[in-house]
N, C-alpha and C positions, 0 to 999 in steps of 0.2 A: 536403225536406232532402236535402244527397249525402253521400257517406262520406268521411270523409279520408283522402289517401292511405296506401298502404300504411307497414310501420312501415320503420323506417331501417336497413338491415342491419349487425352489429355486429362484420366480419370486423377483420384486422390486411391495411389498404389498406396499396399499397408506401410512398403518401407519409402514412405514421403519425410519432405522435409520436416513437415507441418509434426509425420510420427519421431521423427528421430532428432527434433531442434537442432539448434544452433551450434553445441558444440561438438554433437553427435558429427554432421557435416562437416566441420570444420578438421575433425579427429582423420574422416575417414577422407579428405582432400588432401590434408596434408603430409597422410599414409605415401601421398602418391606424389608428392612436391618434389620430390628429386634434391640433392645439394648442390647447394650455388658454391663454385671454389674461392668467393671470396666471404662465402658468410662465417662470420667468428657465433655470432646468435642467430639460428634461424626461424621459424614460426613455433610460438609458442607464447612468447613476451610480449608487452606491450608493443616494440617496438623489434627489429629485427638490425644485426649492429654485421656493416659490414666493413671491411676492410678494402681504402681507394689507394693502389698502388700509384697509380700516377698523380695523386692530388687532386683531382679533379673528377666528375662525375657527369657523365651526360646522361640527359634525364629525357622522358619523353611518356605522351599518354597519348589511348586510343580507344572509345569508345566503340561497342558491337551491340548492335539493338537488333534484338532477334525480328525478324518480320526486316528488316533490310539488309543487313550485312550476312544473314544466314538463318535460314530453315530445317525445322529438326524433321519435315520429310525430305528435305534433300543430302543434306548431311548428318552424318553420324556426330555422339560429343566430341569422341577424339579426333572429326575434322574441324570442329569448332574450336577446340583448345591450341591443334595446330593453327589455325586462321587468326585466333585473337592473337597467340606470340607473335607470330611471323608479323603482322602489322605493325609490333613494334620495336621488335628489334634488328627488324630492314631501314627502319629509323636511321637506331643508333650505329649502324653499318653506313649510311650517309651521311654520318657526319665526320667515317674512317675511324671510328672505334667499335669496340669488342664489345657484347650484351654481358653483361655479369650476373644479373637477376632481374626479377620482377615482382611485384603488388598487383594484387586482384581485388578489381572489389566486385561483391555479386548482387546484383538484386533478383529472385528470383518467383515464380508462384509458390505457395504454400503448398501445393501438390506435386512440385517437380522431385523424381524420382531420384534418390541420393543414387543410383546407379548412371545415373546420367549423367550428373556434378562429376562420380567419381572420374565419366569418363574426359570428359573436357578437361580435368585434372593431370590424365593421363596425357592425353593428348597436348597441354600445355606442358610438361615435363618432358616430353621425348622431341619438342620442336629445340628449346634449352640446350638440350642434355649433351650434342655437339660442341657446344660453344664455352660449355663446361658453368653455364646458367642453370638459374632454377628459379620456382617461386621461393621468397623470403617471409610474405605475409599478405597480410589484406584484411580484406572486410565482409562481411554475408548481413542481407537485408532481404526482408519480407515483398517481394513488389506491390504497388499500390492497387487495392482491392478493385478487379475486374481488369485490370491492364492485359493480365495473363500474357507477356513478352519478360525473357529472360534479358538481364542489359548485362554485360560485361565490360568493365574499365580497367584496362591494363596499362601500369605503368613500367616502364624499363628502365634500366639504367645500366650504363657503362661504362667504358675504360679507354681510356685515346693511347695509353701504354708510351705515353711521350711526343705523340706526334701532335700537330696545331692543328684544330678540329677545322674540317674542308664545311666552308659555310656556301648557304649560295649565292654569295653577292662577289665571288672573286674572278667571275669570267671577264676576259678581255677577249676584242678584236682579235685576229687571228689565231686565237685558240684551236681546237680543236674540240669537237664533238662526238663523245663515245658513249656505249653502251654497253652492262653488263648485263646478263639475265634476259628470261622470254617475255615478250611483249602480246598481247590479244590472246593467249592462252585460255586466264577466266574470263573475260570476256563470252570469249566463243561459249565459254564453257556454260554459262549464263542463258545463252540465249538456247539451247538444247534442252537445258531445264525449262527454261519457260515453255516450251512448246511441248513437256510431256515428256521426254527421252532422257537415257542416259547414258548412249555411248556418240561419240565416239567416247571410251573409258576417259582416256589419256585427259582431254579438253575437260568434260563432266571432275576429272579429279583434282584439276588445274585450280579449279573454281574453291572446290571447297580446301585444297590444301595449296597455298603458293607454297614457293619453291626458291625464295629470294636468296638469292648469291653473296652469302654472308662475307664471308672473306674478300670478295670484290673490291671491299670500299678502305678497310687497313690498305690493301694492295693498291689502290689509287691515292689514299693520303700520301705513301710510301713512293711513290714514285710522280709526285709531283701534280697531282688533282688540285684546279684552281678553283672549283666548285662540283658541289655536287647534290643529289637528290635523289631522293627512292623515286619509283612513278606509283602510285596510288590510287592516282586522279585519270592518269592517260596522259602518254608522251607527249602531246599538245600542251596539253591544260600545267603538268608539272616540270617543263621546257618553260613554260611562260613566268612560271615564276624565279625561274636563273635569270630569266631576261631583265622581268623587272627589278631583283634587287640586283641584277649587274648593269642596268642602263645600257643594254647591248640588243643586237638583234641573233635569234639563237636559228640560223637555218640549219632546216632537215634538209636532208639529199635522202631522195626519193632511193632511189636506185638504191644506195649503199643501207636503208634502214631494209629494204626489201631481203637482200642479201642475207642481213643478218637476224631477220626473225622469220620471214616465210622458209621452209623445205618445198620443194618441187613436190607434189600432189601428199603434201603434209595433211593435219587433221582441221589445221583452218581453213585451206582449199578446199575439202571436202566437205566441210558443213557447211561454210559457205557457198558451195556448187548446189547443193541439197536446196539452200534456204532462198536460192535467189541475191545473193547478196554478194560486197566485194571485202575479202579479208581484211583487206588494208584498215577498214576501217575500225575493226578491232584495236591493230596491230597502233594506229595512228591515236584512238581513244580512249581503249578500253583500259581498266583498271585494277586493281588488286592482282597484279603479277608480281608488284614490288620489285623490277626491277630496280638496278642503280643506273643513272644517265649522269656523266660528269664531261668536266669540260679540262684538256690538259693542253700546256702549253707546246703549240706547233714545233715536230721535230721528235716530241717525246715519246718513247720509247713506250706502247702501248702494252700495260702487266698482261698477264693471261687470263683469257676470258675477254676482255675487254675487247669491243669491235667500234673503228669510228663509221659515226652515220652522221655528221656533217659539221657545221664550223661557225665558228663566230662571227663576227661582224657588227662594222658603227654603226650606231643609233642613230643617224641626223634626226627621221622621223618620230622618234623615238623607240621606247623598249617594245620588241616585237617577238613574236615565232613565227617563220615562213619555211615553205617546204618547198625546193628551189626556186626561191626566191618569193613564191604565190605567198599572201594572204591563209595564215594555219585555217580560219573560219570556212574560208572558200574551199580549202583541200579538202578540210573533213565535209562541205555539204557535197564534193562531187562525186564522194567515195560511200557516200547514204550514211554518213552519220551522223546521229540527232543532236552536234555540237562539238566541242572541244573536248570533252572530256566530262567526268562527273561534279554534279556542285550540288553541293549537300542542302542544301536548302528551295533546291528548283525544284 
């Protein structure tokens, strides 16, 4: 493992915010905004006027407060810019629609470097730029004196392109249990950084840029997804909540989640060999991969990418998550992990 560079130093550079105001920033972010394909107006106006082909809009916000969702000694801006989109428009991918744009608002120190902004700017434009998104507008604010933490609120919005938006209260009994995208990646990636290091690359890159399987969730609306959910929180924690709005029990199969997120001496076995520790519990907690986890009805013809790791079932007890059958609480303390998943306010 190596160390990651040193940390970022926090002087007032000549080309600061504080020297080049408000519209100054604003000029040189939206140099780098990218075109949203549906924007008729984009930044510049009051307001930004876009065009909703299917009638409809799926909307979605995500707070990033520097000092917990990301460090500017361990990430770069353009991993930050990619990390604030990808949080939201793996959203609007769960609900089996397309991201068409996004709002930022910024609150930032008076000394943060417009080369910084620009880059986070960059880096929210090139996460888009696939999906044929961009940013359309936003807002820039002073942070409050001595906070010295950048906050980023990004909102997204999308396009269902005609299909019935996959909610997650529509699992049933004998459903089926699937997964798109990699599980415990930032996670792992996480716990490398905390200890000082920053390879393995792969896990350290995991962290600061997901990788969420955009296409996954049109291609499960499309073929018949009875619910569905990014994982943000950790497949426990964001499994619990299909359970509870479907009044069902959501069991993991051990075996089959294993299959499909560990590689035989992959980069979580091996940090995990390194750390003392057992992957699983990444793979079972960890959070900010953005995966998609959706539930489709038994028989069904599982899209591409798509891998099942286990199946629904009655609630007599009520709504639950159990990994063969065990108690999810029990799984994750047997496997050393400090709970179900992340909760924002523990």
């Amino acid at each position: 493992m190596t160390r990651p560079r040193p940390l970022v130093p926090r002087d007032d550079p000549a080309d600061s915010v504080r020297v080049v105001g408000e519209f100054g920033v604003i000029a040189r972010v939206v140099a780098r905004a990218g075109r949203a394909r549906v924007a008729e107006v984009g930044p510049g106006d009051d307001a930004a006027v876009l065009r909703a082909p299917d009638g409809r809009v799926v909307a979605t916000t995500d707070v990033l407060v520097e000092g917990r969702h990301f460090r500017r000694d361990w990430s770069s801006p353009e991993d930050v810019g990619h990390k604030a989109a990808a949080a939201n428009l793996a959203d609007v991918a769960a609900m089996g629609g397309v991201a068409t744009a996004l709002l930022v608002g910024l609150a930032c120190p008076v000394d943060t470097a417009t080369t910084w902004l620009e880059g986070v700017a960059a880096g929210l434009a090139a996460e888009c730029a696939p999906l044929g998104a961009a940013v359309v507008g936003g807002d820039t604010v002073a942070a409050a004196p001595g906070s010295g933490a950048v906050v980023l609120s990004v909102t997204a919005l999308g396009d269902l392109g005609g299909r019935a938006p996959v909610l997650r209260s529509g699992a049933r009994p004998g459903d089926v249990l699937a997964l798109a995208g990699r599980l415990g990646w930032s996670a792992c990636g996480l716990a490398v950084l905390r200890r000082g290091f920053s390879s393995p690359i792969a896990v350290v890159q995991a962290h600061r840029r997901p990788t969420p399987p955009y296409a996954a969730g049109p291609d499960a609306a499309d073929a018949g997804a009875t619910a569905m959910c990014d994982v943000s929180d950790g497949l426990l924690a964001d499994a619990g909540h299909l359970a509870e709005e479907s009044g069902v029990v959501v069991d993991v199969d051990r075996a089959a989640l294993v299959r499909a997120t560990l590689q035989p001496s992959g980069p979580l076995q091996q940090v995990a060999a390194a750390l003392g520790g057992d992957p699983l519990a990444w793979v079972l907690t960890g959070g900010e991969d953005h995966a998609l986890l959706a539930t489709f009805p038994a028989g069904a013809v599982l899209p591409a990418g798509w891998a099942a790791v286990g199946a629904v079932r009655e609630a007599p007890g009520g709504a639950a998550v159990t990994v063969d059958g065990e108690p999810a609480a029990a799984v994750a303390a047997a496997v050393g992990a400090g709970g179900t998943g992340h909760a924002h306010f523990r």
